[in-house]
N, C-alpha and C positions, 0 to 999 in steps of 0.2 A: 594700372600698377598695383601688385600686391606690396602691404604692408604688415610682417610681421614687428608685433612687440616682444618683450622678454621683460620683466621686472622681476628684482629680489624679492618683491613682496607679495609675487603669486604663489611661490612656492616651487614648487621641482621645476628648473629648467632644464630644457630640451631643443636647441634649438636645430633644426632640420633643414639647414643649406647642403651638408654632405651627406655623406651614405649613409655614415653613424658618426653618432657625436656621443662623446661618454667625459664622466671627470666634468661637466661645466663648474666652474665657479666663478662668480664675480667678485675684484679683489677689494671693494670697498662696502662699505655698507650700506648706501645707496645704490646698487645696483642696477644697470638699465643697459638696457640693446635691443638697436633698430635694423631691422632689414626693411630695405626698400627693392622690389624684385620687379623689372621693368615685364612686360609682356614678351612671352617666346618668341620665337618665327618659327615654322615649320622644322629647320632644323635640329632645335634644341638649346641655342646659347641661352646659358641662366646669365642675366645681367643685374647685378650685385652691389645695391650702397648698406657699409655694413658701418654704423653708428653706435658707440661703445662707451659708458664712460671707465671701463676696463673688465676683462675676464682672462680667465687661462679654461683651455679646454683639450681634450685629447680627439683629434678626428680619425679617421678614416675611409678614404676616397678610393673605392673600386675598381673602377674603368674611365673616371673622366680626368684630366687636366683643367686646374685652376689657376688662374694669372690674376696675381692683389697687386694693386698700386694705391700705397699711405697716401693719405690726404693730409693729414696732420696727424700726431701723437708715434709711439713705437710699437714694434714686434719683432718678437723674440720666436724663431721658428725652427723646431728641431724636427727633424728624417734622420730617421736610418742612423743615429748619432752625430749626424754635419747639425751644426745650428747656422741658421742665417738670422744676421742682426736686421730690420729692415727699416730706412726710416722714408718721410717723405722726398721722391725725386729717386726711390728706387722703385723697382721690380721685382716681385718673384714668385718665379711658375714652377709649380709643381702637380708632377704625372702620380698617377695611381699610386697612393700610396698610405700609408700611418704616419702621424705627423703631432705633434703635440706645439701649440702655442698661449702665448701669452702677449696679450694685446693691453696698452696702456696710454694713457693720457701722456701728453709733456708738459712742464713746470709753465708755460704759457695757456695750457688749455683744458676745460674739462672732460672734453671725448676725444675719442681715438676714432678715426674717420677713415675709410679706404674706400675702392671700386675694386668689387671681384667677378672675372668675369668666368665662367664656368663653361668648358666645350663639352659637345655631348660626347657619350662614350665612343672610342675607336676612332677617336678626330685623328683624317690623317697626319695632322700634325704636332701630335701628342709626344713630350718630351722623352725622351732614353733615358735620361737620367735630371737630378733636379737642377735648376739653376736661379742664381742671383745676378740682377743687372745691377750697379750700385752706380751712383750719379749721372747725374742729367744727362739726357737721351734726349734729339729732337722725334725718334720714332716714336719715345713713350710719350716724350710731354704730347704729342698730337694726340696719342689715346688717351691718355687723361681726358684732353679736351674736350673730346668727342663721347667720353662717360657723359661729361659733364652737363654738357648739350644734350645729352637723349635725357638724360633724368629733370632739364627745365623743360625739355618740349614737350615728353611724353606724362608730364604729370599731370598734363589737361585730356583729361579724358576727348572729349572732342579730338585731339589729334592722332587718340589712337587706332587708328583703322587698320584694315587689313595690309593696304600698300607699305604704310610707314612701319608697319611692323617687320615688314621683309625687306623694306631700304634698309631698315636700321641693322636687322640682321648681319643683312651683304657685308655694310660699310663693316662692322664688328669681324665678320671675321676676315675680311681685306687687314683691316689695320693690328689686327694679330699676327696674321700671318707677315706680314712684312714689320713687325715686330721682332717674331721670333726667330727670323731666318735671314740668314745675311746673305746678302745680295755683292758679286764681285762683276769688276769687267768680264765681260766675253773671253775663257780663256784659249775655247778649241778653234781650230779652224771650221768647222762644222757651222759655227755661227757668224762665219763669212761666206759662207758655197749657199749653191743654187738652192740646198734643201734650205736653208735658214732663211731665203730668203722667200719661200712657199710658203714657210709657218709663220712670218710677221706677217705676211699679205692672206691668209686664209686667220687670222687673228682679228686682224683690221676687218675685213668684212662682218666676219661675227661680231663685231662690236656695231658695226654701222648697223646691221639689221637687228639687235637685239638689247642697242643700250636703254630703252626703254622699261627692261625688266630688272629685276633686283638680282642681274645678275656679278659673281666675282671674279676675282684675275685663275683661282683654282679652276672655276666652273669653267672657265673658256681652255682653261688647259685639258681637262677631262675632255671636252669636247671634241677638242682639235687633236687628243689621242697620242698626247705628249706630256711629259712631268714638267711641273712648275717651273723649275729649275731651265729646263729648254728654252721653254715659252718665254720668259726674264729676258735670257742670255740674247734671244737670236731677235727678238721685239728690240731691245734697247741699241742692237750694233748694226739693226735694217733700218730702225725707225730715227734712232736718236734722240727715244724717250720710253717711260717706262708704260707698259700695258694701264696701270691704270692711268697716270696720266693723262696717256690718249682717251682712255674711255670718260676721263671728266672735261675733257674738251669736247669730245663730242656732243654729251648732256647739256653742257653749256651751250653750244653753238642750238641744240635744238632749243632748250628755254630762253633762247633770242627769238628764235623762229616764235616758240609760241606768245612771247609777250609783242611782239611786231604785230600778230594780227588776234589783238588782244579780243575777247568779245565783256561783253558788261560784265560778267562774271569772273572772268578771268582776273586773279592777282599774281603777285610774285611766286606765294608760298604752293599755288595751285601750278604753276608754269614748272616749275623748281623740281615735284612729285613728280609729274607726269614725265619731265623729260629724263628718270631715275635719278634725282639728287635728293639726298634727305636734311646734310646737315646745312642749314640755311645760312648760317653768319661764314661760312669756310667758304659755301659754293659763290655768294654776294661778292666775295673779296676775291674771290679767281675771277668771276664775272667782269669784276671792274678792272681789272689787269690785264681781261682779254679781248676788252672795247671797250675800255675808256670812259664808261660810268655804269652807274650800279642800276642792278634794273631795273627798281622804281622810275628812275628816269625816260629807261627805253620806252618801259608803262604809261609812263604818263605822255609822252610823246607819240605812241600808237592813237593815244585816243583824242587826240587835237583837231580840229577839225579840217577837213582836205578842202582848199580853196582849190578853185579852177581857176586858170586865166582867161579871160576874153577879150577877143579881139578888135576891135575898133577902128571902125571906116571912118579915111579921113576926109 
């Protein structure tokens, strides 16, 4: 994890999250701001703790789409002459563009605290125009959570490796995209006929031969050589549940398998990676919902020792 600082008392700030930044000022005379910048994955998502105890700045953001969610304090964020008020328990994602804000502490606290997630340029699911989510969302509160979680797990160097860097990825841009896109029942017939029902079952496959990789609900769509959109519709009205869903059933059922034939080395958090799950405390809680206790237990029960019976002449 990189960690940039900013203080009043170094002299010219510049801080270089977006394309250009110009106009910084911090509005108190202690001035102070944190970036905390989790590790890439091959794709490009910047993952983003931005720790403040207030500035106003002017950006300007070229080709990529940025999504901030308040942790605590305010902001004030004007496009194009719309302002969005934003506080914690909202959203808002904005596409290439100029933008001018002002981020501020609330009368309970001394910083302004957010997660900003940054998509690389030409994300195909980069905004048309800009938007504001306002009050609580079970879709966002999950991303919150799941910032929240990569930035305790990934602060230990030891867990940064190559795998967790591309779980984390996946899961980031799955939980964006099902974020930013709404999802409705099946509306056409298409997602009742024989073809919708080739595309759940050539889905499912690909999941079964490939959930082991850092792969997302996009990537299997690109695959299978149909839009997101299809893949949702004709999955959820074959299956009776959604692609990813299935595919963290599957992870799960294999990190049974791998903690059933545990070897000395083997723990939960190792079973968990391998079988592509990254966020540990989510996948534990689906685990024990999908048999009945958590997999330490399964753990600990692989490695008991296997009596025989014998038989005895009488």
């Amino acid at each position: 994890m990189e960690t940039l600082r900013y203080d009043k008392g170094d002299g010219v700030v510049s801080p270089s999250l977006f394309t250009t930044t110009s106009g910084f000022e911090f509005l108190g005379p202690d001035g102070q701001l944190r970036h905390r910048i989790l590790a890439q994955g091959p794709k490009g998502f910047k993952v983003v703790s931005v720790v403040t105890t207030g500035h106003s700045a002017s950006f300007t953001e070229a080709d990529r789409t940025a999504i901030t969610l308040p942790k605590c304090g305010h902001a004030d964020v004007v496009v194009d002459r719309r302002r969005f008020s934003v506080s914690p328990g909202d959203m808002v994602a904005l596409g290439p563009s100029e933008r001018q804000s002002r981020l501020s502490a609330d009368s309970a606290g001394e910083f302004y605290e957010s997660y900003t997630v940054i998509a690389p340029a030409n994300w195909p699911f980069g905004l048309s125009e800009d938007a504001l989510y306002c009050g609580p969302d079970t879709k966002r509160l999950k991303l919150m959570e799941l910032l929240e979680f990569s930035f305790t797990y990934l602060s230990n160097p030891e867990r940064v490796t190559d795998r967790t860097i591309l779980l984390h990825e996946a899961l980031v841009e799955d939980a964006l995209v099902e974020t930013l896109t709404p999802h409705g029942p099946p509306k056409s017939k298409a997602s009742r006929g024989h073809r919708s029902e080739h595309l759940a079952m050539s889905a499912q496959r690909f999941i079964d031969e490939n959930y082991g990789e850092a792969i997302t609900v996009t990537e299997i769509a690109v695959a299978l050589g149909v839009s997101l959109k299809a893949l949702q519709r004709s999955f959820r009205a074959r299956r009776g549940t959604t692609v990813r869903s299935y595919l963290t059933r599957v992870r799960l059922d294999a990190m049974r398998r791998h903690l059933e034939k545990a070897s000395l080395e083997t723990t939960v958090t190792s079973a968990a990676l391998e079988s592509g799950l990254f966020h540990l405390g989510r996948s534990s809680a689906a685990y024990f919902d999908r048999f009945g206790e958590l997999p330490s237990e399964t753990l600990e029960r692989s490695r008991l020792p296997k009596h025989s019976s014998r038989k005895t002449g009488g």
